[in-house]
matplotlib code that plots the C-alpha trace (Angstrom):
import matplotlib.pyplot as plt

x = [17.2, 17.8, 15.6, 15.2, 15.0, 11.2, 11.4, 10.6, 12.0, 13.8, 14.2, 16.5, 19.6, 18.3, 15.6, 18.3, 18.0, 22.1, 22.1, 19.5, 21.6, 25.1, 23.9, 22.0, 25.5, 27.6, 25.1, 25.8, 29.7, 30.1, 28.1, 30.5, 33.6, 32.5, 33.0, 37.0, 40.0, 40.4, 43.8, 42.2, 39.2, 41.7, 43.3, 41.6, 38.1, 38.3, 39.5, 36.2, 33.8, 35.3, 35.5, 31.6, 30.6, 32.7, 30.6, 27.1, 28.6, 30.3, 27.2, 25.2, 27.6, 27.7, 23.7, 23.3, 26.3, 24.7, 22.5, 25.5, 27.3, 26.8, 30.4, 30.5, 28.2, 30.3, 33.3, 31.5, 30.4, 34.0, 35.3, 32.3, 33.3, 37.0, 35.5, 33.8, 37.8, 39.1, 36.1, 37.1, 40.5, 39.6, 37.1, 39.9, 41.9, 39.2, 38.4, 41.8, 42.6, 39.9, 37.5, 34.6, 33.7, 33.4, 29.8, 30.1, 32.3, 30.4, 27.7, 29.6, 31.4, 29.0, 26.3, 23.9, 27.2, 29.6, 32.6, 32.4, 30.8, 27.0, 25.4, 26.5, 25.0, 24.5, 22.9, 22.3, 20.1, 21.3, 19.4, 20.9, 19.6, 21.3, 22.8, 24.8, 28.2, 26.9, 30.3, 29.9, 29.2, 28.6, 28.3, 30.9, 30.1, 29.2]
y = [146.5, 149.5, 151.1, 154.8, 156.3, 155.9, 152.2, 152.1, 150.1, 152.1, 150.3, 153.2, 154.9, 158.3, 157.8, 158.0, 161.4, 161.2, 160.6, 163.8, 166.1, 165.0, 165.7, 168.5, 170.1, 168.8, 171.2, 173.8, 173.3, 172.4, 175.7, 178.0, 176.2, 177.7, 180.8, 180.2, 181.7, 180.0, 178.8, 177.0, 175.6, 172.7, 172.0, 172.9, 173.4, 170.4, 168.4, 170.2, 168.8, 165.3, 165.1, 166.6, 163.9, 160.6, 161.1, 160.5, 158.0, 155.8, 155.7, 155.0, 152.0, 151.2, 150.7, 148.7, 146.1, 145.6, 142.9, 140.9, 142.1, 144.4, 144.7, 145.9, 148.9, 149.4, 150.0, 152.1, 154.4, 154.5, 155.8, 157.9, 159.2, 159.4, 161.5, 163.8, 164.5, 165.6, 167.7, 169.5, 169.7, 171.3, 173.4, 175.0, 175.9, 177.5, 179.9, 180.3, 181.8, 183.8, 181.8, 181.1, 183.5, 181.5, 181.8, 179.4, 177.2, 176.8, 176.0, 173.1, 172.3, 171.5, 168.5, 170.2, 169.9, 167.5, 168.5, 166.5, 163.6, 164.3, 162.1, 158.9, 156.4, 152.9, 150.8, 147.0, 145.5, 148.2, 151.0, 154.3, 157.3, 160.6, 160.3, 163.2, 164.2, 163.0, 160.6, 157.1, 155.0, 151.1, 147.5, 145.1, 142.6, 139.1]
z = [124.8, 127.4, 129.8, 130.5, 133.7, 133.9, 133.3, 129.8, 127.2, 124.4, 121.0, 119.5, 120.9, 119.5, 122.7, 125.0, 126.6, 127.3, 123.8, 122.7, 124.9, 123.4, 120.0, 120.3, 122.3, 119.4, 116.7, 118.7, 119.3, 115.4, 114.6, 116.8, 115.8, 112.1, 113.6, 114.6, 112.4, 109.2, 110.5, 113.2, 110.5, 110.2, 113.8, 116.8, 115.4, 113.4, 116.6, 118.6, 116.2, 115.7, 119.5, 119.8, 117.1, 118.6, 121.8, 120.5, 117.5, 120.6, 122.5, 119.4, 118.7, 122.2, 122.5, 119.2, 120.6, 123.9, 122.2, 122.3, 125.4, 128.2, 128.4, 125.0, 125.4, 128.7, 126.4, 124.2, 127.3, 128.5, 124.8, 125.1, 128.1, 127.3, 124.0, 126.6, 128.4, 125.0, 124.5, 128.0, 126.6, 123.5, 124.7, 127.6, 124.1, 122.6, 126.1, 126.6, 122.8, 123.0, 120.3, 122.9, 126.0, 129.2, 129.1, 127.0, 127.9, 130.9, 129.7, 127.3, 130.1, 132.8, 132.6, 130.1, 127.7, 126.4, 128.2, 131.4, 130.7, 129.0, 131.7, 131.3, 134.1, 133.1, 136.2, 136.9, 133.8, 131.1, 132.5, 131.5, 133.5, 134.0, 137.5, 139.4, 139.0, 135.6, 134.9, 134.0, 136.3, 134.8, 136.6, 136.7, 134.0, 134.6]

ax = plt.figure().add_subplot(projection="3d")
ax.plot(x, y, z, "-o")
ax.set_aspect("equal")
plt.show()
């Protein structure tokens, strides 16, 4: 089991607050990709949302296999993480054809978003917390 940053115990991943913020940024990047050309329906704004959705599915995944290993959500954090570079990728597309004003892509792009790591920290003991540069940032494992 994981503590937040207040020391609490948190039974469910969907308490995670790095978890709330990734999801509730992937809604909003899978309702704006809607809004792309139909001939980008199927490539890039299909890419945006699987990327949006892999970040909060890996660190889902990640929390319910850290009952076995520590390591293991590690990994998942790192693909969530890695998921968060694609998103930056993706999302530099979409400003630079014009399908999202850099408003918004700012505001994906910085720490309240997914697109540079949504605030991954993961301390001694499991603890995930958001830490700045809000990266990942997890233990060796023992």
């Amino acid at each position: 089991m994981t503590e937040d940053g207040r020391g609490r115990r948190v039974a469910s991943f969907e308490k995670l607050e790095v978890f709330q913020r990734a999801y509730r940024a992937s809604l909003e990047v899978h309702r704006a990709s809607l809004e792309f050309p139909k001939l980008e329906q199927y490539a890039l704004a299909d890419q945006l949302r699987r990327a949006s959705k892999s970040i909060c599915a890996n660190i889902a995944e990640g929390f319910a296999r850290q009952k076995r290993s520590k390591a293991e959500f590690k990994r998942f954090l790192q693909m969530a993480l890695g998921s968060s570079d694609e998103m930056r990728v993706w999302l530099r597309y979409s400003l630079d054809l014009g399908y999202i004003d850099e408003s918004r892509w700012l505001q994906w792009r910085v720490p309240t978003g997914l697109a540079h790591a949504p605030g991954i920290a993961s301390q001694g003991g499991g603890l995930v917390t958001f830490r700045p540069p809000y990266s990942v940032f997890c233990p060796p494992t023992r």
